[in-house]
C-alpha positions as CSV (number, residue, x, y, z in Angstrom):
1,X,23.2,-14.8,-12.1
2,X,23.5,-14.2,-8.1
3,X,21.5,-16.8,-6.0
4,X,18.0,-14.7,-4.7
5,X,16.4,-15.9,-2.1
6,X,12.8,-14.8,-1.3
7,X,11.0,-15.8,1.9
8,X,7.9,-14.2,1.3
9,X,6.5,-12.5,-1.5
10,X,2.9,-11.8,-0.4
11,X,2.1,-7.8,0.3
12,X,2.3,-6.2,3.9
13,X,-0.8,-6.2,5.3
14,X,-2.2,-3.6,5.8
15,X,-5.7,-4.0,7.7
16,X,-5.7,-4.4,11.3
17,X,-5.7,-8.2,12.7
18,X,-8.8,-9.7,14.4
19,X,-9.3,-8.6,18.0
20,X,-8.9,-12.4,19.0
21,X,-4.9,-12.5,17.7
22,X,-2.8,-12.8,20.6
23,X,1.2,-12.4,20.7
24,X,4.0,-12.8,23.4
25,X,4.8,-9.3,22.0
26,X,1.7,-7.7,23.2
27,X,2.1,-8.8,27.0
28,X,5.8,-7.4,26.5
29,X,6.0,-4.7,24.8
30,X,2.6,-3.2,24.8
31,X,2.3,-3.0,21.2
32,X,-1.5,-3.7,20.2
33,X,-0.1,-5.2,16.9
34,X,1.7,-8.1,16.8
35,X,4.8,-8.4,14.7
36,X,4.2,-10.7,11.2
37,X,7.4,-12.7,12.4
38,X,6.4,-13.2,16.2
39,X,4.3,-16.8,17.1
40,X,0.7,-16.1,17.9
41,X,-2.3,-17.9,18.9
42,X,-6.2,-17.3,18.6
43,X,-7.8,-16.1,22.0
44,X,-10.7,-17.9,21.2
45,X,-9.1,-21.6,21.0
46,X,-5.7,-20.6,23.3
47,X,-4.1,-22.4,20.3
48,X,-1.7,-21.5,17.3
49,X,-5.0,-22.8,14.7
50,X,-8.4,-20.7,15.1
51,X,-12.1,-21.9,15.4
52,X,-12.0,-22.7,11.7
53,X,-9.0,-24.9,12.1
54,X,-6.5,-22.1,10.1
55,X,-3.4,-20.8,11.3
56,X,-3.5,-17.8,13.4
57,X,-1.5,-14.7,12.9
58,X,-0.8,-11.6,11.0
59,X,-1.2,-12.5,7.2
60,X,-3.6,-15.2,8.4
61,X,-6.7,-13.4,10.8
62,X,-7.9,-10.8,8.5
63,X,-11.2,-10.0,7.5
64,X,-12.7,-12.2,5.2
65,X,-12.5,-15.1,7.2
66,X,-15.3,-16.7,9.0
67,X,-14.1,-16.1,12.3
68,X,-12.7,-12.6,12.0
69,X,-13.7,-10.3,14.4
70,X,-13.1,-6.0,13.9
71,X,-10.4,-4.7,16.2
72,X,-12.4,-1.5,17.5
């Protein structure tokens, strides 16, 4: 049996992230979006953990959590 190796197995996501996310890749290259494997950081704390004390990013700030905000 060949060795699999699996990093993540959640689904893409597919909603848009809260309008607090912030990535090195937006400043860059102007994408509204940030990438699931680029570092970001909550606007709101200017930190890599959000008012609720969670990890910010991609998979992490979508709705459903307390702080989530819509993306208009």
């Amino acid at each position: 049996m060949p060795f699999e190796k699996s990093l993540d197995e959640r689904p893409a996501v597919t909603s848009p992230p809260c309008v607090h996310l912030r990535s090195k890749a937006m400043y860059v290259e102007g994408t509204q979006r940030p990438a699931e494997s680029s570092p970001c950081w909550c606007n709101l704390t200017q930190h890599s953990r959000g008012p609720d004390q969670e990890f910010a990013g991609v998979r992490e700030c979508v709705p459903g959590r307390a702080c989530f905000r819509e993306t208009r």
